[in-house]
C-alpha angles and dihedrals in degrees: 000000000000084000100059095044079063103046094055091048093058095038081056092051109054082043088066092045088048093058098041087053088045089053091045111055076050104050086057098051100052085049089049084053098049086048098062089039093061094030085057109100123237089254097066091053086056100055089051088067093244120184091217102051116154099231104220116201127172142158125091134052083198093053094047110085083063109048085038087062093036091053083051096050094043090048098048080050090035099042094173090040121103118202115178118198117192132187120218106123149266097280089033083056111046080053090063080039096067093027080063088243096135139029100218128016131197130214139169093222128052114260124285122238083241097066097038080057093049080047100051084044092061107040098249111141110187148169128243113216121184106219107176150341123262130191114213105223125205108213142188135186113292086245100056105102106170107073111082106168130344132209130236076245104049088044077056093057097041094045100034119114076224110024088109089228121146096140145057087224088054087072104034110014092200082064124081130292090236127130118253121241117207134202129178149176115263120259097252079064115117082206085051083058101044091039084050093052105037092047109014105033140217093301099027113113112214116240115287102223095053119123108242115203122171083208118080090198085065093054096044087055086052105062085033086066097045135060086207104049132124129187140154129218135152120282102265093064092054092041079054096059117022097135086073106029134054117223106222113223105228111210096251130206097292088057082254112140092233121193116208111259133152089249088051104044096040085053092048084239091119093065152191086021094055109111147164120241117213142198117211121207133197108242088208090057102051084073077080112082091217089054101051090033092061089033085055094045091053101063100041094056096028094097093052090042090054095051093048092063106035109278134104126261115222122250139267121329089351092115103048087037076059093055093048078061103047091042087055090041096051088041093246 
């Protein structure tokens, strides 16, 4: 009798061991499962043609007020889509770009042979879609009342590693003695690279001793807290805040002193500082619906968009000649 007592007891026992075994070897394997789930980018659920992808765009800070309003308006309409718009750049952008971080990037400047190339490289084969018109503005504190225009030169001299300017009166000697402040976008910035090359140059160095922020709102509260201060951003920032900043008219091509304004830029008569802004999209991702829905989208709302916060919206049939692109582009 006592054997058998044993015996079941023994029998139970390596039964219980039998089951935890059993749970176990299932429980790892649902969490190896869920690893690799959560561990898996964006961008190959994008490529499995997922219904929920997270569509990942980067790139401008001058772009950004745009695709910002346009990701608000497609999710209240979309209300199970998710759009995520960065800010890192042009330049920032065009790098996650290439990394296949993102599925669309935005920039203020039209893309470098460096980064087709880190695109080739990788594979990625993409579109390039024109979305609005910007015009740089050059801005100084609300107080400063002696500059009443500038020239592309003068900007040279100010901005220049080796222009010899530290004061206003260094440029104009009827202006104040008073030492410049400078603030600038950073260099990832896709409005750094069009203000280098408009008024520096390929070979020009910006001034050592500017303050470089990749956010424009940094710069705007720069030349808000100094009498002395100069910046550049795109329009809609100033437009944002013209109670508290002067727009500076730069002496365009005519020999006329041009503010910014929506009529000018649109017109070509603010230049050289007049420029188109672009989004960039990833020809593999629009095989995603979330992808070409918010793409789409994009380009069907971008000129209102535009107009909404400060910018220019392009022209005539620019914006469904876009869509024929993005539909060939996307094989529809």
């Amino acid at each position: 009798m006592k054997s058998r007592s044993l015996f079941a007891a023994f029998a139970l026992g390596f039964f219980l061991v039998l089951i935890t075994a059993c749970g176990n070897a299932e429980g790892s394997g649902n969490a190896e499962e869920s690893g690799n789930a959560e561990g898996g980018s964006s961008e190959e659920n994008a490529d499995s043609g997922s219904e929920t992808t997270e569509v990942l765009v980067d790139g401008s800070s001058t772009v950004f007020p745009i695709m910002e309003g346009i990701a608000e308006e497609y999710q209240k309409e979309n209300p199970d889509a998710r759009v995520n718009i960065g800010v890192s750049g042009s330049g920032g952008g065009f790098e996650k770009f290439a990394a296949g971080e993102t599925h669309m990037s935005n920039a203020s400047r039209p893309i470098k042979e460096e980064e087709k190339q880190a695109l080739k490289e990788a594979g990625i084969e993409y579109t390039e879609f024109e979305i609005a018109l910007d015009g740089l503005s050059i801005v100084v504190n609300k107080e400063n009342d002696w500059v009443d225009k500038l020239t592309v030169d003068q900007l040279n001299k100010m901005w220049s590693a080796d222009g010899g300017v530290t004061t206003w009166s260094d440029i104009n000697e009827e202006w104040p003695d008073e030492k410049i402040q400078f603030y600038s976008p950073g260099a990832d910035s896709g409005t750094f690279d069009y203000f280098s090359e408009v008024v520096l140059g390929e070979e020009g160095q910006i001034r050592q001793d500017a303050s470089l922020s990749e956010d424009d709102n940094v710069l705007v509260q720069g030349v808000r807290g100094s009498k002395n201060a100069i910046s550049y951003f795109g329009y809609a920032y100033y437009a944002e805040n013209k109670n508290s900043l002067k727009a500076v008219p730069i002496v365009n091509d005519n020999g006329e002193a041009v503010k910014p304004s929506q009529e000018t830029v649109q017109s070509g008569e603010y230049n050289p500082f007049s420029r188109p802004l672009f989004t960039y999209v990833k020809h593999s991702a629009l095989e995603n619906e979330s992808v070409y829905n918010f793409a789409k989208y994009t380009l069907e709302n971008a000129g209102e968009m535009a107009e909404s916060v400060g910018y220019v919206a392009k022209t005539g049939s620019a914006y469904e000649n876009a869509i024929q692109k993005l539909n060939k582009a996307a094989g529809k």
